[in-house]
N, C-alpha and C positions, 0 to 999 in steps of 0.2 A: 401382489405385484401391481403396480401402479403402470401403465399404460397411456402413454400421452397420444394424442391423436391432432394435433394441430399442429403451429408451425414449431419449429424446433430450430434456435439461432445458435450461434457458437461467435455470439459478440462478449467480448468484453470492456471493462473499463476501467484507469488507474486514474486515482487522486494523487494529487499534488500536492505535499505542505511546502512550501517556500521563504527562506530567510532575508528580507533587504536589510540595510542598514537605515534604509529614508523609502520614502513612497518612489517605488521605480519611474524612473524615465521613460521615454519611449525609445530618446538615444542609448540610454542605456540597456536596455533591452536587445536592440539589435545589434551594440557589442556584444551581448554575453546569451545571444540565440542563435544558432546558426543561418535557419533563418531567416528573411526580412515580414516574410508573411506568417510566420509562429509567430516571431518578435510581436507584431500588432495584434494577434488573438491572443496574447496575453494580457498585451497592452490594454486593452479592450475589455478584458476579464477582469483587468484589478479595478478596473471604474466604481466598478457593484461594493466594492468593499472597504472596508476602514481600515483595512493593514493596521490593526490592535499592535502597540507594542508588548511584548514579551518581558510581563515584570512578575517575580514572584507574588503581587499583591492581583493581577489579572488571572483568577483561580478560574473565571469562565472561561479564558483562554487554554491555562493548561490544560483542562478538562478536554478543551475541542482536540485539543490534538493526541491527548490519550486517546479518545475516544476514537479517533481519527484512522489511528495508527493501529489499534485494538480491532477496526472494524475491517481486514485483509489481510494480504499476504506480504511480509518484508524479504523480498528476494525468496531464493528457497533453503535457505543454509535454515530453516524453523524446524524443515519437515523430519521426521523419524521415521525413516522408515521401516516397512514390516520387518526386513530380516532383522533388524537393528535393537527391534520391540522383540521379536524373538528370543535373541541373541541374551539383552537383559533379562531376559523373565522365565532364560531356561526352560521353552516353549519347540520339542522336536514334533513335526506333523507330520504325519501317514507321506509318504510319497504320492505325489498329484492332488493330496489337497492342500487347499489354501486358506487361510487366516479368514478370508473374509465368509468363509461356509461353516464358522462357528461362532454364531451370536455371542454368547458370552466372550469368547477370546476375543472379536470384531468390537463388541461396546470398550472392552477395557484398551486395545490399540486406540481407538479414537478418541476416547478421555486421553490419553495418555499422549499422543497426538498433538492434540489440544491446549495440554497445560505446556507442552514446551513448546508450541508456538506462541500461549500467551505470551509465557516468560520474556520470551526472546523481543515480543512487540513494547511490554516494559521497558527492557532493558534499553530498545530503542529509540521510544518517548525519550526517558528518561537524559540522556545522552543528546539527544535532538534539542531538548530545552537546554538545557545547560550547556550548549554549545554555542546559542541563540539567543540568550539572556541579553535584552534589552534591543532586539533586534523587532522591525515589521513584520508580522505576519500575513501569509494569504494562502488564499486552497483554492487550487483548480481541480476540472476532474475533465479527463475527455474520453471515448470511448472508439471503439471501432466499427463501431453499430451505429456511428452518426456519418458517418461516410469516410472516402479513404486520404481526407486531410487532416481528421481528428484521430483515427488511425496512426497518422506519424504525428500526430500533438504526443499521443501515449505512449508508442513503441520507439519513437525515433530519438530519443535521447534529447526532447524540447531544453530541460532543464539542468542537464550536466554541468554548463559553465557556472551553476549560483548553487548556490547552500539550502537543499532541498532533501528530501525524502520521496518516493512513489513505494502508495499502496495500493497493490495489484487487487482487481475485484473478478477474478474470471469464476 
């Protein structure tokens, strides 16, 4: 048993892939962010970056965003859960114990965990590019551990009006 003994945070933090059509505006930004202070730390964020267009010949590109996408949570419609792992594998346990107090049975739920959330971050890449093909790219990431305006960068729905993805990192 592993015992931690220092600070202990409950921050997290979501990236951002985002689709333009051309290198965003700032006008445009604060039509399509609610708002006007998101609008310019975004504004602000694309500075750092080259917004790559999205051509099947930019293989560094797809790559960032598999890897991107690969590398969190997409919503939670991924997750399987225990009864569910159960349920499939014709797994009845003693009354009051639990999945997670049998190593074996605990390794194979988390493989198994695992590969349908990869699946699923695939299937979303996948979909995300091809939906985006020939579009600007860019990646933001903000957190809530950076204080409570990056906080609502993350959780407050900065990028719902544009053609984006959030991959949750909690």
């Amino acid at each position: 048993m592993k015992i931690k003994h220092d600070f202990v945070t409950n921050s997290s933090s979501s990236s951002f892939i985002v689709a333009f059509d051309k290198k965003p505006s700032l006008r445009y930004l604060k039509d399509n962010i609610l708002f006007i202070e998101k609008a310019k730390c975004v504004w602000e964020d694309t500075k750092g970056q080259k917004g790559e267009k999205l051509t099947p010949q930019n293989e560094e590109l797809i790559e960032s965003i598999l890897v991107e996408i690969a590398s969190g949570f997409i919503g939670y419609h991924q997750e399987l859960s225990e009864n569910e792992f159960m349920r499939q594998q014709g797994i009845v346990l003693p009354s009051g114990q639990s999945l997670w107090q049998d190593k074996f049975l605990w390794d194979q739920y988390t493989a198994a965990r695992d590969r349908k959330s990869n699946l699923v971050a695939l299937k979303t890449a996948v979909q995300f590019i091809k939906q985006n093909m020939g579009k600007r790219i860019y990646f933001f990431s903000y957190g809530d551990g950076d204080g409570s305006f990056y906080s609502h960068m993350e959780h407050g729905g900065t990028f719902d009006n544009l053609e984006s993805i959030q991959i949750s990192h909690h």
